[in-house]
N, C-alpha and C positions, 0 to 999 in steps of 0.2 A: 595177096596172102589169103589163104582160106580160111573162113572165121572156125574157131574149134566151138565144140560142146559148149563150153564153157564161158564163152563170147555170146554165143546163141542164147544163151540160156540169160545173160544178162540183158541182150537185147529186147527180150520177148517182154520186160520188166514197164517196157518202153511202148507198148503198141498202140498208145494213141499216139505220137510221133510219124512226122509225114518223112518220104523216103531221104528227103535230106538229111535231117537231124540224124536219124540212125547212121547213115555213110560216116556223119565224122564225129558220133559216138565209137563208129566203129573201129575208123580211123584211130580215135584216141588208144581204144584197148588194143591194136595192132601195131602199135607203133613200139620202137623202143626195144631195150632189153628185156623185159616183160612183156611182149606180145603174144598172145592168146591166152595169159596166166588167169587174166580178168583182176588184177593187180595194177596199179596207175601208183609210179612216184612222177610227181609235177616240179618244177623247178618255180618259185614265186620271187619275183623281185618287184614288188613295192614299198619296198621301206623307205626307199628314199623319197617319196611323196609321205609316208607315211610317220615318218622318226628325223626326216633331216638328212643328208649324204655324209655327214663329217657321222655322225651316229652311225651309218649304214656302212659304208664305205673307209673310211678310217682304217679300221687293221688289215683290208685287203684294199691300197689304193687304188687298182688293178680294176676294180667293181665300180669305178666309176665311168668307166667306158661300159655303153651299151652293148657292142660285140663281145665281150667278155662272157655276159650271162647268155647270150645265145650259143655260143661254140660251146662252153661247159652245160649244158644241157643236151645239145649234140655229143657230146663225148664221155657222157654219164652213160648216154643211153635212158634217158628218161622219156616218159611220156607224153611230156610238153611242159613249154614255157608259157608262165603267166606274167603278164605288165601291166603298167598301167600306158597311152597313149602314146607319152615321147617316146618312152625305152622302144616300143615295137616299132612304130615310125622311122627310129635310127635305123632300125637292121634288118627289118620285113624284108625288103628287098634282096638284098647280098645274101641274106639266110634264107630265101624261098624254095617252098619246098623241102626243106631239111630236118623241121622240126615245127610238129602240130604247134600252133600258140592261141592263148586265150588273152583276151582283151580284159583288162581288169575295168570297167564304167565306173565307177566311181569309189574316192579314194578322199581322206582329210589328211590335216597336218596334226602336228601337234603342237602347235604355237599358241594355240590359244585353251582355254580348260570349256568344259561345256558339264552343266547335269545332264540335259538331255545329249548326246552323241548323235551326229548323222555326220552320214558323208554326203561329200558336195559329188553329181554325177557329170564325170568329166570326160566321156568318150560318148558315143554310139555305136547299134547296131550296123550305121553303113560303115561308120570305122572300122569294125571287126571285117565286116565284109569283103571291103578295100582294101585290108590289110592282110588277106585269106587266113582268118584265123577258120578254126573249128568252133569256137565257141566263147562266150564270154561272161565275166566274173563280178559277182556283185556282193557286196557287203549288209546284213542287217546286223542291227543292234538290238535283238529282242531283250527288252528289261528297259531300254529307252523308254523317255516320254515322248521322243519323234518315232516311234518304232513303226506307226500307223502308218507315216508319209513314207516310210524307207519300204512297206510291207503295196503301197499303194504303186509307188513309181516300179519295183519288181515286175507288181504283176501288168503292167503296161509293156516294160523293155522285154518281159519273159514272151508275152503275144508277140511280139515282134520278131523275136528272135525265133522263139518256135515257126511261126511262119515263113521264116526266111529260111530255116535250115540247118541251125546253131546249137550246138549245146549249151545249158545253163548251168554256172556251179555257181554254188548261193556257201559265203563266209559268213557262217551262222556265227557270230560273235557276243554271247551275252553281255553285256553292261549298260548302267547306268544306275540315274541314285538311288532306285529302290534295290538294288543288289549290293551287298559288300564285296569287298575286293577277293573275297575268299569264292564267293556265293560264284563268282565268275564261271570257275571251274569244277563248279561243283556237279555232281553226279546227276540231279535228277534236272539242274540248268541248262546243264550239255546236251541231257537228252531230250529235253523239250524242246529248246531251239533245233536242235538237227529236226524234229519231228513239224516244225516250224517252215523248217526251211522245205522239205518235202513237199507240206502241203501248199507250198505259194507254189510249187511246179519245180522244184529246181531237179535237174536231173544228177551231179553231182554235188555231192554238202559235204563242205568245209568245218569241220568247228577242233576246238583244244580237246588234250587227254584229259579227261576228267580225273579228278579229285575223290576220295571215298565220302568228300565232306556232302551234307546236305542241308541245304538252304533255306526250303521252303518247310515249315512246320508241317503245312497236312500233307505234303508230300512223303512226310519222313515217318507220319502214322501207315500210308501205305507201302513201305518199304519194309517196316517193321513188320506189320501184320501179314505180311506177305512174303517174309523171310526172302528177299530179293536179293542173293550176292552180290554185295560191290566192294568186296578187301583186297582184292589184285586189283593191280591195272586189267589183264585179260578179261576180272569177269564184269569190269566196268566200260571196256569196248564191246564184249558180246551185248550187256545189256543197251549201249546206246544203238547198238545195229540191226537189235529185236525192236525199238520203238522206232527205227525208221521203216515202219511198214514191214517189219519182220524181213529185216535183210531187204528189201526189191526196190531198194535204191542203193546209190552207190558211196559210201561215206568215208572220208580218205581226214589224216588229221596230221593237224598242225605239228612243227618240230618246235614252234614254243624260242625261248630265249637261247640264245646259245650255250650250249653244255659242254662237258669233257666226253669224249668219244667213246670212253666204255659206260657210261652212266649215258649216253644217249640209244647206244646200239639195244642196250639191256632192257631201255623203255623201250623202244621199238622192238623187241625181238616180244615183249608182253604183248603189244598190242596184235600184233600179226598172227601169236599166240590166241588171240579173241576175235579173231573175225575180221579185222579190219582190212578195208579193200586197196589200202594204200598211205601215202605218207607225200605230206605238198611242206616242202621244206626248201626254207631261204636260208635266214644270217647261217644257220649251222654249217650250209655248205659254202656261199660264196666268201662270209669273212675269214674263210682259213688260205691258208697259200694255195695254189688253183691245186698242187699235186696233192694235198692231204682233203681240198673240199673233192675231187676227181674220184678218190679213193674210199671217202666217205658214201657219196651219192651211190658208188656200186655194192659198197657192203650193204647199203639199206635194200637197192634191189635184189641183189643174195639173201638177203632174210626174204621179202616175198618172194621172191622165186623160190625158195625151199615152203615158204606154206602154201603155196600153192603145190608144191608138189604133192602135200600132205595133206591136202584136200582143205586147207583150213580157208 
């Protein structure tokens, strides 16, 4: 497929990248029912490392087979599949070639409580390799007190992977004890981490929809003094995608807990409204019956496919 304007134009974002990474960045934005749009919906299944499989899998039993999230990704028409190490193990093979996938490296549970958060990193660059992914996934916890080691082992697996040929999408996640539970998702949280996740190299970033709330005191003197819109959602995705480098990376967000369909479409049609290059959404789609999560996945790519048509 020939890359449009608008693929080009992302790519260029990219030019210290050697000719591999760009192939299956390119790969990424050409795949899919979003191909050329420069729009990425991903399909994400780690919660069952992540939350437990009776949490995960429960109201759709269905999601506890590995083939389940590779063919409903295939039949969404998404971008690509993200895992962690078993799930892609199971079905790499029988799904080859069929659908981009990313390698999620490291992943926690939630059986135990921690103030500082890390994840334990439970794959490699040659598992990605071996398993043809395009690229692999990695979690920080900026607001941790391990955020050093999580920001340390990145930039090691990111040399590696850039040298190998890989894209990098960095789950800029804020938490830990110096953040409230609110402070999480908060405006100027969200946007520091995503601007976080940048500067370690990732080429895709991951983080939640921000909150109007803000967190930090002097942050919220320069908000104030600088009369910065954040009362929509839209002008709280425009502004977290001016502090990634002013747009020239690519920042896609989370679908969050699972919602009711018109209260999730209505946030998503905000964000897409602001700029946003995409949507990486799990429980929303695979815990519903496979024909309403099927049904789901394509309206969220009918909203970017119309902002992209609209230039947004």
């Amino acid at each position: 497929m020939a890359l449009t304007d608008r693929v080009k134009q992302i790519l260029s974002w990219y030019s210290s990248d050697n000719p591999g990474t760009q192939t299956n960045l390119a790969r990424l934005l050409n795949y899919g029912a979003l191909a050329g749009t420069g729009k990425l919906v991903i399909l994400p299944v780690d919660q069952g490392f992540e939350h437990g499989p009776v949490r995960s899998f429960a109201p759709n039993p269905a999601g506890n087979d590995p083939d389940y999230h590779f063919q409903l990704a295939i039949d969404a028409g998404c971008n690509a599949y993200a895992a962690p190490l078993g799930f892609l193990e199971a079905g790499a093979a029988k799904f080859a070639g069929q659908v981009p996938l990313i390698l999620k490296l490291n992943n926690s549970d939630s059986l135990a409580k921690m103030d500082h958060p890390i994840s334990a990193v439970t794959g490699s660059v040659e598992d990605a390799l071996r398993l043809g992914c395009v690229g692999i996934g990695y979690t920080i916890y900026p607001g941790s007190g391990a955020r050093n080691r999580m920001y340390e082992d990145l930039r090691e697996i990111t040399l590696e992977a850039k040298r190998k040929g890989l894209v990098v999408v960095v789950w800029a996640y804020a938490r830990g004890a110096g953040l409230s539970k609110e402070g999480e998702t908060a405006i100027d949280v969200i946007s520091y981490s995503a601007h976080i996740a940048a500067e370690l190299g990732a080429h895709i970033v991951k983080v939640k929809p921000p909150t109007a709330h803000i967190e930090q005191a002097e942050a919220k003197k320069m908000y104030d003094k600088h009369q910065i819109p954040v009362g929509s959602m839209s002008e709280r995705i425009r502004h977290v995608i001016q502090s990634t480098f002013n747009g020239k990376r690519i920042v896609i967000f989370s679908g969050g807990e699972t919602k009711d369909t018109e209260s999730l479409l209505a946030e998503l049609r905000e964000m897409a409204a602001g700029g946003s290059f995409g949507s990486i959404m799990g429980r929303n789609a695979f815990q519903r019956p496979r024909d309403e999560g099927l049904k789901l996945l394509q309206e969220v790519i009918r909203i970017y496919k119309d902002a992209a048509s609209s230039g947004r």
